[in-house]
C-alpha positions as protocol buffer text, in pm:
chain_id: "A"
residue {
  index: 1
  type: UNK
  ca { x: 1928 y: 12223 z: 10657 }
}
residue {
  index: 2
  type: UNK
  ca { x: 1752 y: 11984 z: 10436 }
}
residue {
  index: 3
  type: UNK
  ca { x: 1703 y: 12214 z: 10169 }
}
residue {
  index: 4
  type: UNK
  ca { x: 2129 y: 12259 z: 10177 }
}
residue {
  index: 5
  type: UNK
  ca { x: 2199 y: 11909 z: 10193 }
}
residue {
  index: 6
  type: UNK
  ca { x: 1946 y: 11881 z: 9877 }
}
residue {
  index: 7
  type: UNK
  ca { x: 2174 y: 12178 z: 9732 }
}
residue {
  index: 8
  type: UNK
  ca { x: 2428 y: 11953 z: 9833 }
}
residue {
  index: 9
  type: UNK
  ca { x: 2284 y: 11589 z: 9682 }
}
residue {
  index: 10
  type: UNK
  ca { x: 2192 y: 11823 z: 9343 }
}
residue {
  index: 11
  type: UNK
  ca { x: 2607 y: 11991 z: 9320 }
}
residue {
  index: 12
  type: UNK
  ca { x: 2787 y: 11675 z: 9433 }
}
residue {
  index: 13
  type: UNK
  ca { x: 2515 y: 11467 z: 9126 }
}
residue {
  index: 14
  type: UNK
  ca { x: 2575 y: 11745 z: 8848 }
}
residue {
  index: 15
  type: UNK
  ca { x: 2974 y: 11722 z: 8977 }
}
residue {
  index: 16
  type: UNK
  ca { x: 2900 y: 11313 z: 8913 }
}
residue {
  index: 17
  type: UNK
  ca { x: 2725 y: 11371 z: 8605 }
}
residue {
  index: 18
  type: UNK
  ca { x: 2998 y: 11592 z: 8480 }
}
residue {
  index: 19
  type: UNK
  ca { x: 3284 y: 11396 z: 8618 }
}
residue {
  index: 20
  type: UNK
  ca { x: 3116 y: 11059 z: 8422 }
}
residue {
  index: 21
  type: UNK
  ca { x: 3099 y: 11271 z: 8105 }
}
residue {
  index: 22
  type: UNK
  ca { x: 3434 y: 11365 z: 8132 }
}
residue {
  index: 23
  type: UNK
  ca { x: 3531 y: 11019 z: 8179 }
}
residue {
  index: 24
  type: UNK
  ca { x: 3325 y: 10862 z: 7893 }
}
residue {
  index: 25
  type: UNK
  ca { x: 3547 y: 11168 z: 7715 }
}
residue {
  index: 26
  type: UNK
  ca { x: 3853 y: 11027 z: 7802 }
}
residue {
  index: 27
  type: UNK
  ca { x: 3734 y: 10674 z: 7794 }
}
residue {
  index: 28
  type: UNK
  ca { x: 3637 y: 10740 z: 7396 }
}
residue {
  index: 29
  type: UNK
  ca { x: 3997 y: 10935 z: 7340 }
}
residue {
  index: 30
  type: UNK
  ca { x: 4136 y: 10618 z: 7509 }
}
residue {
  index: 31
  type: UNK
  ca { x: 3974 y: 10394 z: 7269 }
}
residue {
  index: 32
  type: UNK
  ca { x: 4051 y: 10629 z: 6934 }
}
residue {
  index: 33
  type: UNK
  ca { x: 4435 y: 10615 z: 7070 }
}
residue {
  index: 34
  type: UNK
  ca { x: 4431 y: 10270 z: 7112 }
}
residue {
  index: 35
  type: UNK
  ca { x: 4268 y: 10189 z: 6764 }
}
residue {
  index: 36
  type: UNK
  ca { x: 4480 y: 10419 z: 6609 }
}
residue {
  index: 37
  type: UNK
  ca { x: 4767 y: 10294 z: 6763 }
}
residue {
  index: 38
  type: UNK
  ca { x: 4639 y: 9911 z: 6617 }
}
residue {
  index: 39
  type: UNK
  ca { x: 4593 y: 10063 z: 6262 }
}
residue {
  index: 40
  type: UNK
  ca { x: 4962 y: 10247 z: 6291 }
}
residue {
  index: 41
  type: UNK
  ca { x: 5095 y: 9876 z: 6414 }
}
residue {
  index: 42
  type: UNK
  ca { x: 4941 y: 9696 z: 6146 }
}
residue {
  index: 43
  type: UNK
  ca { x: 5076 y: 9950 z: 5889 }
}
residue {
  index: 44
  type: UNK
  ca { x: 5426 y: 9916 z: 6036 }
}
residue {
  index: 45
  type: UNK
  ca { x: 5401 y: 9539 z: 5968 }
}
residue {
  index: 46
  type: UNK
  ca { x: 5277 y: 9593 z: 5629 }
}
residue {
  index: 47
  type: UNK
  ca { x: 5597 y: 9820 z: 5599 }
}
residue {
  index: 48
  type: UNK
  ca { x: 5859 y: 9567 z: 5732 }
}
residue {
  index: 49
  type: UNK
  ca { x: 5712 y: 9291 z: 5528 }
}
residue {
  index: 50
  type: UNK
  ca { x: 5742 y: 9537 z: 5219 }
}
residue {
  index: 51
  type: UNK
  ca { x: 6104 y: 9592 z: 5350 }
}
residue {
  index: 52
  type: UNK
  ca { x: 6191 y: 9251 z: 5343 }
}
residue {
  index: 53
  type: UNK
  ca { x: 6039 y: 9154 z: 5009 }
}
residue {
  index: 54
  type: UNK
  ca { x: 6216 y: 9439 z: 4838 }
}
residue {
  index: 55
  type: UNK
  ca { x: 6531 y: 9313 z: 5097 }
}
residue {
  index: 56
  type: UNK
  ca { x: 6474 y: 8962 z: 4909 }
}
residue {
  index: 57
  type: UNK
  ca { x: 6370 y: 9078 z: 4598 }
}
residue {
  index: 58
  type: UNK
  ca { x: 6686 y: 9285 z: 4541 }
}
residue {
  index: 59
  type: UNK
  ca { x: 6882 y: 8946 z: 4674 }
}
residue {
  index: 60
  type: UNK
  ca { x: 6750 y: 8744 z: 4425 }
}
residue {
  index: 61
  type: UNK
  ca { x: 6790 y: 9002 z: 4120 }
}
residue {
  index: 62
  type: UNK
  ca { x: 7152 y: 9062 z: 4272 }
}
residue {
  index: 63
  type: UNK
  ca { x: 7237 y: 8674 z: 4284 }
}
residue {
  index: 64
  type: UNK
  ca { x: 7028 y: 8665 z: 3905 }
}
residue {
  index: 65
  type: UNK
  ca { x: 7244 y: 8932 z: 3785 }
}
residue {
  index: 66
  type: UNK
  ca { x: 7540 y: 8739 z: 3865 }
}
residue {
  index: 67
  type: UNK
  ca { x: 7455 y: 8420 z: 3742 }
}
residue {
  index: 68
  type: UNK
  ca { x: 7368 y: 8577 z: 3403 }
}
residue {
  index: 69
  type: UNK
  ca { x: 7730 y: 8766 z: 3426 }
}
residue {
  index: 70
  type: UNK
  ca { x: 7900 y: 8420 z: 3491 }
}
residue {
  index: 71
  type: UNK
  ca { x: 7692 y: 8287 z: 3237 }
}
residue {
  index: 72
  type: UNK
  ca { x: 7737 y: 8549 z: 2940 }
}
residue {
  index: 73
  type: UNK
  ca { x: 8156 y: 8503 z: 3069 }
}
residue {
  index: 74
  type: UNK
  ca { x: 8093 y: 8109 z: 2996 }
}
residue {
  index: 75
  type: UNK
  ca { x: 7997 y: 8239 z: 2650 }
}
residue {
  index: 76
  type: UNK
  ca { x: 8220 y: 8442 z: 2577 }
}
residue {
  index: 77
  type: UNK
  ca { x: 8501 y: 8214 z: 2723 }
}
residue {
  index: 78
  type: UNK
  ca { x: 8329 y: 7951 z: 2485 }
}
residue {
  index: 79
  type: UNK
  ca { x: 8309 y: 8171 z: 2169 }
}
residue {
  index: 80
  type: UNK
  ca { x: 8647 y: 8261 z: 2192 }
}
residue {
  index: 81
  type: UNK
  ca { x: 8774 y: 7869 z: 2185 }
}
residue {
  index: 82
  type: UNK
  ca { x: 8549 y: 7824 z: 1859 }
}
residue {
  index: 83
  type: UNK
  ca { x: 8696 y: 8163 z: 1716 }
}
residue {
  index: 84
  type: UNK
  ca { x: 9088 y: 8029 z: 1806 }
}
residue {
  index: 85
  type: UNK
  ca { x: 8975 y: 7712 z: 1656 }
}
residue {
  index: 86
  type: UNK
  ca { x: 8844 y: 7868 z: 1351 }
}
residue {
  index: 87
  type: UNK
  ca { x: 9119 y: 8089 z: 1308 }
}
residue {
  index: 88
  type: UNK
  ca { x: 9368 y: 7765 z: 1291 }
}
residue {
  index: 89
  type: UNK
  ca { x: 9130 y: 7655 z: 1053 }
}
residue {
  index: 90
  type: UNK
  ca { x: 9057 y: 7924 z: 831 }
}
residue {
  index: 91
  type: UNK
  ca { x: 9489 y: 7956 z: 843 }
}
residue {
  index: 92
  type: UNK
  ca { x: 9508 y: 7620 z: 720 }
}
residue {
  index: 93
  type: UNK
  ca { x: 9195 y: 7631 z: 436 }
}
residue {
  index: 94
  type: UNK
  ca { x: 9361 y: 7964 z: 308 }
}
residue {
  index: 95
  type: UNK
  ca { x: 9694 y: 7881 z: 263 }
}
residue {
  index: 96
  type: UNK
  ca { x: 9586 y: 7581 z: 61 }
}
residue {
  index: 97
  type: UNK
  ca { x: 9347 y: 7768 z: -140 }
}
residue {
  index: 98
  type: UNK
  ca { x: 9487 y: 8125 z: -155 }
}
residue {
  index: 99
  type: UNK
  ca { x: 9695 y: 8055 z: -503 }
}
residue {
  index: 100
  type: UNK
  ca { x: 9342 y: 7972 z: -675 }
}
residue {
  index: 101
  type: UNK
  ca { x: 9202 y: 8285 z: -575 }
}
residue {
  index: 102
  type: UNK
  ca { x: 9137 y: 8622 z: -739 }
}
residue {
  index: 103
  type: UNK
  ca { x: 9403 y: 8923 z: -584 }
}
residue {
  index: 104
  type: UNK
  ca { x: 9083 y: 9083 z: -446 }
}
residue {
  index: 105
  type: UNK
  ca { x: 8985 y: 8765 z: -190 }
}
residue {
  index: 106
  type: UNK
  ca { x: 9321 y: 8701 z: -154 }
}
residue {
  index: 107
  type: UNK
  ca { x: 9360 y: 9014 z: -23 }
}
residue {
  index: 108
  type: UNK
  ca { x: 9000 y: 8972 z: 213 }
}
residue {
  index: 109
  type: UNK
  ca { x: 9098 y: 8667 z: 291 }
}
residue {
  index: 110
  type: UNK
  ca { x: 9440 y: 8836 z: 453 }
}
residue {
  index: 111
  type: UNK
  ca { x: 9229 y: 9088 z: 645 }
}
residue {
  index: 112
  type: UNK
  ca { x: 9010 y: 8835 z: 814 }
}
residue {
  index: 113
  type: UNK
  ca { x: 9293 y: 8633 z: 893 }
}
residue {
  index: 114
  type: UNK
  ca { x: 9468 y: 8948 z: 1032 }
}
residue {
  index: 115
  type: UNK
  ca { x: 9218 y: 9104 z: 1259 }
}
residue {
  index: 116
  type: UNK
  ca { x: 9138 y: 8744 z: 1379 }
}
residue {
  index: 117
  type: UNK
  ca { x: 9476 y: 8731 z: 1479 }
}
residue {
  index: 118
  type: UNK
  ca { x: 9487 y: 9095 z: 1600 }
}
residue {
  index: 119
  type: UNK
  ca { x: 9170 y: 9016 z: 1837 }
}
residue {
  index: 120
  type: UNK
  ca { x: 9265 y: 8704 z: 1948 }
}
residue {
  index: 121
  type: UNK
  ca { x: 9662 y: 8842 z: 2028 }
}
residue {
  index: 122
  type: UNK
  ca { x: 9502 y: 9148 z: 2200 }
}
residue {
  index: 123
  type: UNK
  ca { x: 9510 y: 9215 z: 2566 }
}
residue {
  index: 124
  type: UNK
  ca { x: 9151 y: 9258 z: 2644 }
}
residue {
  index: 125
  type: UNK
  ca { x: 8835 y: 9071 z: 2774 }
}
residue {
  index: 126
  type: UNK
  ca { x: 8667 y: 8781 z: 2606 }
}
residue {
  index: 127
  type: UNK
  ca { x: 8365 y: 8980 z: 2571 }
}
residue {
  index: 128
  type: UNK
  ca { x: 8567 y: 9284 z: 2449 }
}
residue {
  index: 129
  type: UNK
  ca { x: 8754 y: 9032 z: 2182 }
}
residue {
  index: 130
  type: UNK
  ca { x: 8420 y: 8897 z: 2034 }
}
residue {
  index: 131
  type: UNK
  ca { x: 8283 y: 9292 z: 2042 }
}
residue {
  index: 132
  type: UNK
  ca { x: 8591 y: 9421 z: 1870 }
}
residue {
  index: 133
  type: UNK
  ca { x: 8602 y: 9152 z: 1577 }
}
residue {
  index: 134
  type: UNK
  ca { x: 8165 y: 9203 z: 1566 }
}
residue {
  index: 135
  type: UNK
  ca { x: 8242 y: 9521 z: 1501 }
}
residue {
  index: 136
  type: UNK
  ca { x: 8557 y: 9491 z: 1238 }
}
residue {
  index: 137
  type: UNK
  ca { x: 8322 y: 9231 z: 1049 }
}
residue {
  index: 138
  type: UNK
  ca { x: 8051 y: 9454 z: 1035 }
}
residue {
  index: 139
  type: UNK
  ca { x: 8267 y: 9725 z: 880 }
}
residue {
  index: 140
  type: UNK
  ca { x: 8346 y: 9485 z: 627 }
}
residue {
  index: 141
  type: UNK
  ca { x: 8044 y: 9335 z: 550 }
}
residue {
  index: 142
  type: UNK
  ca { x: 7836 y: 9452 z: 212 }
}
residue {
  index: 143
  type: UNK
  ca { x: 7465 y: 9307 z: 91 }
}
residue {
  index: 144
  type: UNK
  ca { x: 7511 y: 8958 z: 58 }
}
residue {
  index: 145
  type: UNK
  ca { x: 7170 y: 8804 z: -98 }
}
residue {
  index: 146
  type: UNK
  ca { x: 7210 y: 8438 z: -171 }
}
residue {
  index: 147
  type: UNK
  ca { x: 6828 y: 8368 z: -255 }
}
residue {
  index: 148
  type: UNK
  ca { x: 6925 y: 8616 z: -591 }
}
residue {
  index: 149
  type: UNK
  ca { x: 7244 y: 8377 z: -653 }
}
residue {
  index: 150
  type: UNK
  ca { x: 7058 y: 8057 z: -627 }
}
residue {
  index: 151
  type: UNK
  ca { x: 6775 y: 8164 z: -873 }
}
residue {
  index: 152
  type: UNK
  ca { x: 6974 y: 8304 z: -1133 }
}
residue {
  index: 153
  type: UNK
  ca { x: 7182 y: 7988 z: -1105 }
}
residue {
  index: 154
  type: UNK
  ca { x: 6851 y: 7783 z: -1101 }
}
residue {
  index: 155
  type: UNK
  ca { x: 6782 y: 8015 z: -1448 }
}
residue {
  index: 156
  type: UNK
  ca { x: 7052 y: 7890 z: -1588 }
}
residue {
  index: 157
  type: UNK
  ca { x: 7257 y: 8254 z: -1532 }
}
residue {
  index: 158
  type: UNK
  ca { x: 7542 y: 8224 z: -1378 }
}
residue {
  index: 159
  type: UNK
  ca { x: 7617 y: 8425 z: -1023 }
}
residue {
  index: 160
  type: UNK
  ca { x: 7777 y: 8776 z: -1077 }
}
residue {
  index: 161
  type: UNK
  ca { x: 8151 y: 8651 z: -950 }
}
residue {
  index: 162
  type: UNK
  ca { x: 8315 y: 8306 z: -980 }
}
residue {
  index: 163
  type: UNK
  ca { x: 8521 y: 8230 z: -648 }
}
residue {
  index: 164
  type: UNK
  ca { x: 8583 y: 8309 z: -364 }
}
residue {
  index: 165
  type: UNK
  ca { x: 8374 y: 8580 z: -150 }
}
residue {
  index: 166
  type: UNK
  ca { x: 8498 y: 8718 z: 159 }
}
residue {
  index: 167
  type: UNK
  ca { x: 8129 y: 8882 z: 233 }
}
residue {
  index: 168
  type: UNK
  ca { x: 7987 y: 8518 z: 246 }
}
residue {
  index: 169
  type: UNK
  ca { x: 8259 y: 8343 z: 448 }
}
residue {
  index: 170
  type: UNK
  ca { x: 8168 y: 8627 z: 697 }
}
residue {
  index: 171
  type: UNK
  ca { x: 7832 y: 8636 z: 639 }
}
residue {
  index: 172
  type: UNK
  ca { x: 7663 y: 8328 z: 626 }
}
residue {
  index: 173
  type: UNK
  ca { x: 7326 y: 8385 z: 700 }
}
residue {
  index: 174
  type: UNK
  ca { x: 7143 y: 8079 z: 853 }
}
residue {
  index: 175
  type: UNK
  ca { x: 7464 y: 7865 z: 809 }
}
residue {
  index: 176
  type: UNK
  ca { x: 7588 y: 7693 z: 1144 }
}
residue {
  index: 177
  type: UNK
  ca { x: 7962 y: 7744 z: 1115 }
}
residue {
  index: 178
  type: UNK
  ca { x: 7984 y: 7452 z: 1310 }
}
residue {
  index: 179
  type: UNK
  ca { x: 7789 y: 7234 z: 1047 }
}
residue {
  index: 180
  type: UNK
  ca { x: 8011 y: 7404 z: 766 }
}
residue {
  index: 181
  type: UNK
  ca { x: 8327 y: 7316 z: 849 }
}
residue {
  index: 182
  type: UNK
  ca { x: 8209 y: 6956 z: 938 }
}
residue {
  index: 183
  type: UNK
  ca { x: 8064 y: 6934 z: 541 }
}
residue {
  index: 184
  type: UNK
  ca { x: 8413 y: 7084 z: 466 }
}
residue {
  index: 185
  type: UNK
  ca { x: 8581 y: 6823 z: 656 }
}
residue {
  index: 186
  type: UNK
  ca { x: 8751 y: 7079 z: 896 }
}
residue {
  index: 187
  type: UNK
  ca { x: 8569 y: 6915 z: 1214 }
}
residue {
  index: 188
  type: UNK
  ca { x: 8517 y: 6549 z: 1254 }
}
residue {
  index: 189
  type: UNK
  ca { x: 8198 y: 6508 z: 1377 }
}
C-alpha cells in the first residue's frame, strides 16, 4: 500500500508540477495581454490627441482662411473706392487737358477712361472689377523705361515724344498714385 500511495504522492506532484506550469503559462499570457493591451491604450491616446490637433488645426486654418477672405474683400472693397475716386479724377484732369494733347493720347486717354467706366458700371465682384481692369491695363501696357528718359534728358537729348503718355499714366513704376495726385493737386493732403 505504501508503495501506491508513493505512486500516488509522485502522480498527484507531477499533476502539481504540471498544473503550476500551466499556470505560470497562463499567468505569462495574462501579463503579455495585459501589456499589450497598455501599449494598444496608450497608442489610442496618442491617436485621439492626433485627432484633435488635426480637429484644431483644421479650425484654426478654417477660421485663418476666412479672416484672410474678409480681409482680401476689405481690399478689394478699398481699391475699388480709390479706383471710383480716380476715375472722377482722371474725368476731370482729361477734359481739361485733352485739347492740348496729340490725337494718339487723346484717343488712350478715352480708352482708360472707358474701361474704367466699363469696370466700375459692371455687375461683378470687387475682386473681379480690379482683375478685369489688371488685365485690360496689361493688354495695353508697352516697355515703359523712365531711367532711359531721364538720362537722355540729363544729356541734354530730349525724350523720344513730347506729351502726354498713356503707358506712363498706367504704368508708373514706383510712383504712389496716392502721392501723385496730391503733387498734382487732385487730393488735399
Amino acid at each position: 500500500m505504501r508503495s501506491e500511495r508513493r505512486k500516488e504522492l509522485f502522480a498527484a506532484a507531477d499533476e502539481r508540477e504540471e498544473y503550476e506550469a500551466l499556470l505560470a503559462e497562463q499567468k505569462n499570457a495574462v501579463a503579455r495581454l495585459k501589456a499589450d493591451v497598455k501599449r494598444m491604450s496608450a497608442e489610442l491616446e496618442a491617436y485621439k490627441n492626433r485627432e484633435n490637433l488635426i480637429g484644431l488645426t483644421l479650425k484654426a486654418s478654417e477660421e485663418k482662411a476666412e479672416e484672410v477672405r474678409k480681409l482680401a474683400e476689405l481690399k478689394y472693397t478699398a481699391e475699388m473706392v480709390r479706383l471710383k475716386e480716380f476715375e472722377e479724377r482722371w474725368s476731370k484732369v482729361f477734359a481739361r487737358v485733352q485739347g492740348e494733347l496729340p490725337e494718339r493720347e487723346k484717343e488712350q486717354g478715352q480708352i482708360l477712361l472707358f474701361k474704367l467706366r466699363e469696370v466700375l458700371l459692371k455687375r461683378a465682384s470687387d475682386r473681379e472689377k480690379i482683375e478685369e481692369l489688371g488685365a485690360a491695363v496689361s493688354a495695353v501696357r508697352t516697355d515703359f523705361d523712365p531711367k532711359s528718359k531721364v538720362e537722355s534728358y540729363l544729356r541734354g537729348q530730349q525724350p523720344e515724344a513730347e506729351g502726354f503718355d498713356l503707358n506712363e499714366v498706367l504704368n508708373p513704376g514706383e510712383l504712389d498714385l496716392e502721392e501723385l495726385c496730391k503733387e498734382m493737386g487732385l487730393m488735399e493732403e
